[in-house]
LORO-24232 format. One record per atom (N, C-alpha, C): x, y, z. Coordinates in Angstrom, 1 decimal, padded with zeros to 4 digits. Layout:
<recs>
<rec><px>X</px><py>Y</py><pz>Z</pz></rec>
...
</recs>
This chain:
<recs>
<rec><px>121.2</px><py>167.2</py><pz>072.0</pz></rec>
<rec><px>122.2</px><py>166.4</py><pz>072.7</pz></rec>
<rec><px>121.7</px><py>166.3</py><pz>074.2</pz></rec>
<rec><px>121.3</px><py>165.4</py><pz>074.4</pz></rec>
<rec><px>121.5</px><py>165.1</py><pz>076.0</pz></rec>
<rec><px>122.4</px><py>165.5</py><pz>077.1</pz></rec>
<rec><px>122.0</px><py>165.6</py><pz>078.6</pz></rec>
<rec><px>122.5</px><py>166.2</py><pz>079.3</pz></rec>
<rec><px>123.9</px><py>164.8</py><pz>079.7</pz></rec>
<rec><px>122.9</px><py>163.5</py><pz>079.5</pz></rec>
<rec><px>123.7</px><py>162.5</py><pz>079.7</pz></rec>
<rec><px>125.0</px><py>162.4</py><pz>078.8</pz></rec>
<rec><px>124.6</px><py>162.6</py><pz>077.6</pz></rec>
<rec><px>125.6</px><py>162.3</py><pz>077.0</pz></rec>
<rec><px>126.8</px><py>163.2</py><pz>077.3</pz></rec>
<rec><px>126.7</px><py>164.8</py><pz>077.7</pz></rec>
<rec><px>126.8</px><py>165.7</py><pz>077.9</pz></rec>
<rec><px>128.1</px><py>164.9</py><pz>078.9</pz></rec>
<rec><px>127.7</px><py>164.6</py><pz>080.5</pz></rec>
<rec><px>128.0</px><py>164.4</py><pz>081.2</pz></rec>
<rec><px>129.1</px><py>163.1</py><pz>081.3</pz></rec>
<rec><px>128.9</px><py>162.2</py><pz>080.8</pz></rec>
<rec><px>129.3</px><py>161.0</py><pz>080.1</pz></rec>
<rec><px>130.7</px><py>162.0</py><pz>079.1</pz></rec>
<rec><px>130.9</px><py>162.3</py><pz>078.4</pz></rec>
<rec><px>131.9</px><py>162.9</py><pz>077.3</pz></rec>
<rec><px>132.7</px><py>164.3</py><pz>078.3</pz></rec>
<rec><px>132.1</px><py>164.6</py><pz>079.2</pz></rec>
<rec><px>132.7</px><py>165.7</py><pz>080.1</pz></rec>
<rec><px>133.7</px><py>164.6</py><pz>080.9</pz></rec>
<rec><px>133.5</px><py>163.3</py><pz>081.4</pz></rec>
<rec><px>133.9</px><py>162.5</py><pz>082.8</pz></rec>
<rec><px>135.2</px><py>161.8</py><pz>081.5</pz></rec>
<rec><px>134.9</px><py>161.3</py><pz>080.6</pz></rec>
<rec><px>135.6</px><py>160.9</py><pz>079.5</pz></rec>
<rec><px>136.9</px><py>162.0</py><pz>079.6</pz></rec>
<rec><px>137.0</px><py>163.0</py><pz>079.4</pz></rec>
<rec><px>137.9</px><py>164.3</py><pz>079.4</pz></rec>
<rec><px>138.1</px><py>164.9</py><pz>080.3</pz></rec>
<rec><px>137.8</px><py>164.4</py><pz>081.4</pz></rec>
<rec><px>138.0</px><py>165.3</py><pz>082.4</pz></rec>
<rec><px>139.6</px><py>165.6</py><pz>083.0</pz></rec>
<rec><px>140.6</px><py>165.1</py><pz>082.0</pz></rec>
<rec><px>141.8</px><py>164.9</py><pz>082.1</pz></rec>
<rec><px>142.4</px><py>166.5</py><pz>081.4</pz></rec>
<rec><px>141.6</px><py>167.1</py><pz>080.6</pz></rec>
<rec><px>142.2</px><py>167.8</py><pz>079.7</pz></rec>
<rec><px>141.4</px><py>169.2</py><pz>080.1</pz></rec>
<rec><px>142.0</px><py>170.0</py><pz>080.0</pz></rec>
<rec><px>141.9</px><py>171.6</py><pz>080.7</pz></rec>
<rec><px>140.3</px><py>172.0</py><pz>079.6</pz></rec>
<rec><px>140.2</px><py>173.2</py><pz>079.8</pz></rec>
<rec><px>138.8</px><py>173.3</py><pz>079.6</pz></rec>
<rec><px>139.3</px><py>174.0</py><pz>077.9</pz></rec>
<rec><px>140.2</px><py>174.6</py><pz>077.5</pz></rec>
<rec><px>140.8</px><py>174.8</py><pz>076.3</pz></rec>
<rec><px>141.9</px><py>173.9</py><pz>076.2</pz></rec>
<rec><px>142.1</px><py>173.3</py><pz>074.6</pz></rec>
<rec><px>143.0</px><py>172.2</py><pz>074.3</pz></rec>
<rec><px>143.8</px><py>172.8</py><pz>073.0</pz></rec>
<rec><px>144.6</px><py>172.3</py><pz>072.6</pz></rec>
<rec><px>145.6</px><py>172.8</py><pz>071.8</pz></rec>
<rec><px>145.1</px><py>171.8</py><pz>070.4</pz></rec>
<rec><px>146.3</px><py>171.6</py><pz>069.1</pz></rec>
<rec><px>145.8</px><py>170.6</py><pz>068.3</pz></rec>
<rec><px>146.2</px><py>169.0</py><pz>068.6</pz></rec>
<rec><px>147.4</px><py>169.3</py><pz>069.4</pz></rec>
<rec><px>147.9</px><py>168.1</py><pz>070.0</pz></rec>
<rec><px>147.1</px><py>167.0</py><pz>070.6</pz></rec>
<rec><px>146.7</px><py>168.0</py><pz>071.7</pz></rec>
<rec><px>145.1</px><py>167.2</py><pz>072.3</pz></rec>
<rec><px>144.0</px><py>166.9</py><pz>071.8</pz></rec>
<rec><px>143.6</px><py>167.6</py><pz>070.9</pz></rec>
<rec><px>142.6</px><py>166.9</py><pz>069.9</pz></rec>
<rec><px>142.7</px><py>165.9</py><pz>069.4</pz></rec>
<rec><px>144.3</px><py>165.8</py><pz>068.7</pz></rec>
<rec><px>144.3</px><py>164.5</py><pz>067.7</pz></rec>
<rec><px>144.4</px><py>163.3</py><pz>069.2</pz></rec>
<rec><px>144.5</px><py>163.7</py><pz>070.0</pz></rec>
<rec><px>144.7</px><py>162.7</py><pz>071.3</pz></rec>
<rec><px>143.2</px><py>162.2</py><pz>071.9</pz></rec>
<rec><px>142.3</px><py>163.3</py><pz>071.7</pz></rec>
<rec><px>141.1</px><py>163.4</py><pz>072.1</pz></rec>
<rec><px>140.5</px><py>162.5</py><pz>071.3</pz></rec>
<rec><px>140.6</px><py>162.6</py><pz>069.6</pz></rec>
<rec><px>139.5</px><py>161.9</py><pz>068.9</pz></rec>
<rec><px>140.2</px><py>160.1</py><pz>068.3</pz></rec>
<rec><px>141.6</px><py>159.9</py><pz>069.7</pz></rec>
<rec><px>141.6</px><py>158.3</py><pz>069.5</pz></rec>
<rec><px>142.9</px><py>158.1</py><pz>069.2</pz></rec>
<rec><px>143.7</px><py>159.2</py><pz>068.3</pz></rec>
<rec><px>145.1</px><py>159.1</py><pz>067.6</pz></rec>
<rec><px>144.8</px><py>158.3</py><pz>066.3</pz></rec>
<rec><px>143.5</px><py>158.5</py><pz>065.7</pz></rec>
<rec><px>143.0</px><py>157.6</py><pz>064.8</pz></rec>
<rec><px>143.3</px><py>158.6</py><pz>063.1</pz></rec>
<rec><px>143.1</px><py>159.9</py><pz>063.5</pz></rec>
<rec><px>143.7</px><py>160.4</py><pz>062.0</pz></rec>
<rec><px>144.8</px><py>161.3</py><pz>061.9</pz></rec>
<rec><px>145.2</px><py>161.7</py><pz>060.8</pz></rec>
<rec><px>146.3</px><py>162.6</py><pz>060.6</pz></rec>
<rec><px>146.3</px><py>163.7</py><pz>061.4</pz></rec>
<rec><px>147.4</px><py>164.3</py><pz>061.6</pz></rec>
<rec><px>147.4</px><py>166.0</py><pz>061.4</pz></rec>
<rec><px>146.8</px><py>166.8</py><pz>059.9</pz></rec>
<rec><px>146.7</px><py>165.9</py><pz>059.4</pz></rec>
<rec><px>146.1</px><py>167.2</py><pz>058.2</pz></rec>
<rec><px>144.8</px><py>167.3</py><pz>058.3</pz></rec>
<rec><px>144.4</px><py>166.3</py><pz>058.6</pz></rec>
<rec><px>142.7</px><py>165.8</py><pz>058.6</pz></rec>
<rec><px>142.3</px><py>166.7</py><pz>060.3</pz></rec>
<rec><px>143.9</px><py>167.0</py><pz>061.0</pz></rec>
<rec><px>143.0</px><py>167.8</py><pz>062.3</pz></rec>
<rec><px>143.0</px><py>168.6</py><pz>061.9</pz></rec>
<rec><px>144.6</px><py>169.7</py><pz>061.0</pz></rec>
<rec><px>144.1</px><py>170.9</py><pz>060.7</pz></rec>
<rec><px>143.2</px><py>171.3</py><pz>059.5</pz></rec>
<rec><px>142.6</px><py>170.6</py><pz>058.9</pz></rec>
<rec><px>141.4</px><py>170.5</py><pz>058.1</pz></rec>
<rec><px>140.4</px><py>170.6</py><pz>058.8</pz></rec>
<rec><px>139.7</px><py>170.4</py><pz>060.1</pz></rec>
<rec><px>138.3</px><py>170.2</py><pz>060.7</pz></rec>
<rec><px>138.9</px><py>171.9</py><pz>061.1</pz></rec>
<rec><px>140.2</px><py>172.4</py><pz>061.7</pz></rec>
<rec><px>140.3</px><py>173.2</py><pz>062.1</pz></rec>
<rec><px>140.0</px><py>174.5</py><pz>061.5</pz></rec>
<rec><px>140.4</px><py>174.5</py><pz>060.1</pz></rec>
<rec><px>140.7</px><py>175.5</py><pz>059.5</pz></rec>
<rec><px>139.3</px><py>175.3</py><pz>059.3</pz></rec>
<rec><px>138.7</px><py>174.6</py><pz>058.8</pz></rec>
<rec><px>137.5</px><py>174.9</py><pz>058.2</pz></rec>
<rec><px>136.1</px><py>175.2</py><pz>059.5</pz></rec>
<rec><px>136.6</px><py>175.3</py><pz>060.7</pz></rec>
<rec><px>135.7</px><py>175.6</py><pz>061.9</pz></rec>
<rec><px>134.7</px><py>174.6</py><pz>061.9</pz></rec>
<rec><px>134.8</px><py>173.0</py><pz>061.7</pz></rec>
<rec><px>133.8</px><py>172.2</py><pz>061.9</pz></rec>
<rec><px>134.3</px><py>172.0</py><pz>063.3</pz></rec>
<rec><px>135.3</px><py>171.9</py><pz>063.8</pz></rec>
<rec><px>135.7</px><py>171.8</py><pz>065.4</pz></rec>
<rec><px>135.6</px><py>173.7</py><pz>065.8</pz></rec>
<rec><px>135.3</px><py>174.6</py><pz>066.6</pz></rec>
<rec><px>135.0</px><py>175.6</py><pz>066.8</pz></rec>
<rec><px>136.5</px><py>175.6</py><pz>067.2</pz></rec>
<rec><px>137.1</px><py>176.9</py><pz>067.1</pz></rec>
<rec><px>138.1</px><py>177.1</py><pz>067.8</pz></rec>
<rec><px>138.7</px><py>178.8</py><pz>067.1</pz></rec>
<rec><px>139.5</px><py>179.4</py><pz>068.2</pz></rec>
<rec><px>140.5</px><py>180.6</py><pz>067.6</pz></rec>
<rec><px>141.9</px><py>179.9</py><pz>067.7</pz></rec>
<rec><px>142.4</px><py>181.0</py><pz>066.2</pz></rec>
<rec><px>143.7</px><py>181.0</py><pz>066.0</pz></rec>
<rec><px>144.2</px><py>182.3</py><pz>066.5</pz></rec>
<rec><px>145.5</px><py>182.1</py><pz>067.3</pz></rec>
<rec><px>146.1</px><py>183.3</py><pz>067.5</pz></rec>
<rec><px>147.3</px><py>182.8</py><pz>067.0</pz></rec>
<rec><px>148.0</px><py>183.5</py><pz>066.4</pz></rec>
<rec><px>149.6</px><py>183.8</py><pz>065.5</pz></rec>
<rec><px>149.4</px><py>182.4</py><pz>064.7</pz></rec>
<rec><px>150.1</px><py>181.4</py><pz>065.2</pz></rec>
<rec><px>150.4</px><py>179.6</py><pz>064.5</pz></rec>
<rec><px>149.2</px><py>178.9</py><pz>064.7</pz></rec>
<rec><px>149.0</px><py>179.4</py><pz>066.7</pz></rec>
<rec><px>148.2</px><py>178.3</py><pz>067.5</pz></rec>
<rec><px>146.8</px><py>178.2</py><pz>067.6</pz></rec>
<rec><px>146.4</px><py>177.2</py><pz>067.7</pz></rec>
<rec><px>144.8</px><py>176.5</py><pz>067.8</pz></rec>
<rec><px>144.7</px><py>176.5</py><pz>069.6</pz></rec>
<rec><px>143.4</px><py>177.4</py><pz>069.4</pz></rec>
<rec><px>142.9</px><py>177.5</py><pz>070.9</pz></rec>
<rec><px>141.5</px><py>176.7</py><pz>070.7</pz></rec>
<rec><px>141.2</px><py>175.8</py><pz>071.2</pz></rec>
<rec><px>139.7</px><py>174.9</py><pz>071.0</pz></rec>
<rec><px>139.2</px><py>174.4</py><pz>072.2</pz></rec>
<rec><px>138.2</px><py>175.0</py><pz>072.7</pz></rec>
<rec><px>137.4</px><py>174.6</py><pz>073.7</pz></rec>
<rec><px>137.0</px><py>173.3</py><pz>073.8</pz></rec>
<rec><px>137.3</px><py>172.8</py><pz>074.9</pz></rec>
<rec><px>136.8</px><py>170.7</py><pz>074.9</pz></rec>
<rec><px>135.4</px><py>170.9</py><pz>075.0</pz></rec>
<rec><px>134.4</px><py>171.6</py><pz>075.5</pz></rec>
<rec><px>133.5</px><py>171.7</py><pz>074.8</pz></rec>
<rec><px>133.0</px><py>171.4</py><pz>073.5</pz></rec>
<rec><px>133.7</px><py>172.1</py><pz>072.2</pz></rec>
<rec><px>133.0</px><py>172.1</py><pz>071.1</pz></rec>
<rec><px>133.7</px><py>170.5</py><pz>070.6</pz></rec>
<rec><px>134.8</px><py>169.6</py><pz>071.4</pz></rec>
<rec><px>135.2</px><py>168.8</py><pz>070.6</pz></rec>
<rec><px>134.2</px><py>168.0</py><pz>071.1</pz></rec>
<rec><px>133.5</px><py>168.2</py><pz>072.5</pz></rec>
<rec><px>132.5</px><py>166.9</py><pz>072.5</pz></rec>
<rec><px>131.0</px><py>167.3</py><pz>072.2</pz></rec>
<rec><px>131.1</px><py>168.1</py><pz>071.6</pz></rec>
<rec><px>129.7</px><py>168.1</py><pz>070.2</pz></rec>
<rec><px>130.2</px><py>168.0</py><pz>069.1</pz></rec>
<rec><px>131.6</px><py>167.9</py><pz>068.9</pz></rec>
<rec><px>131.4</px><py>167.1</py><pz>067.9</pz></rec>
<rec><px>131.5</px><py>166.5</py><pz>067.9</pz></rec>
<rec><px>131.8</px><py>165.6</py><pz>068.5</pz></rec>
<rec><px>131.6</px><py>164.0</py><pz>068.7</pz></rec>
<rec><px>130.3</px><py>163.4</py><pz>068.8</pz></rec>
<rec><px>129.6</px><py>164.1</py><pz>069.4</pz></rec>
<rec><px>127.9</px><py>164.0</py><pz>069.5</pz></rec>
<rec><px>127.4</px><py>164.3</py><pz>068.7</pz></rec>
<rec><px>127.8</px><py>164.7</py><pz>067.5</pz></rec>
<rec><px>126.9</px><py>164.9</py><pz>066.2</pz></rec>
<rec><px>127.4</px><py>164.3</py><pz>065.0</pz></rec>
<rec><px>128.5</px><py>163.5</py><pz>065.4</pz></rec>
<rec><px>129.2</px><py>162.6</py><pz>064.6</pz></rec>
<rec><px>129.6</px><py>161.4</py><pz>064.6</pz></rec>
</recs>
């Protein structure tokens, strides 16, 4: 992954704190799919992230590799 693209997807999000919730994700990748399909990437750690008790803690980092690799 490029530093450009890197930089480019950082300036895109630069709205959203450096950890994001699930809410923000599904906001992040468009409002284009379900909640089940978010907590599906989640549970299954194709989006990187910890759970503590209910909640999804996911670094905007790992959401913009995945987008770069997707």
């Amino acid at each position: 992954m490029s530093d450009i693209n890197i930089n480019y997807a950082e300036e895109m999000f630069k709205e959203y704190s450096d950890v994001i919730n699930a809410k923000q994700l599904k906001l992040m990748l468009g409002n284009t799919i379900g909640n089940n399909k978010i907590y599906e990437l989640l549970k299954s750690k194709e989006i990187y992230n910890k759970k503590i008790g209910n909640k999804y803690f996911i670094p905007k980092i790992c959401v913009i590799e995945y987008l770069m690799k997707n």
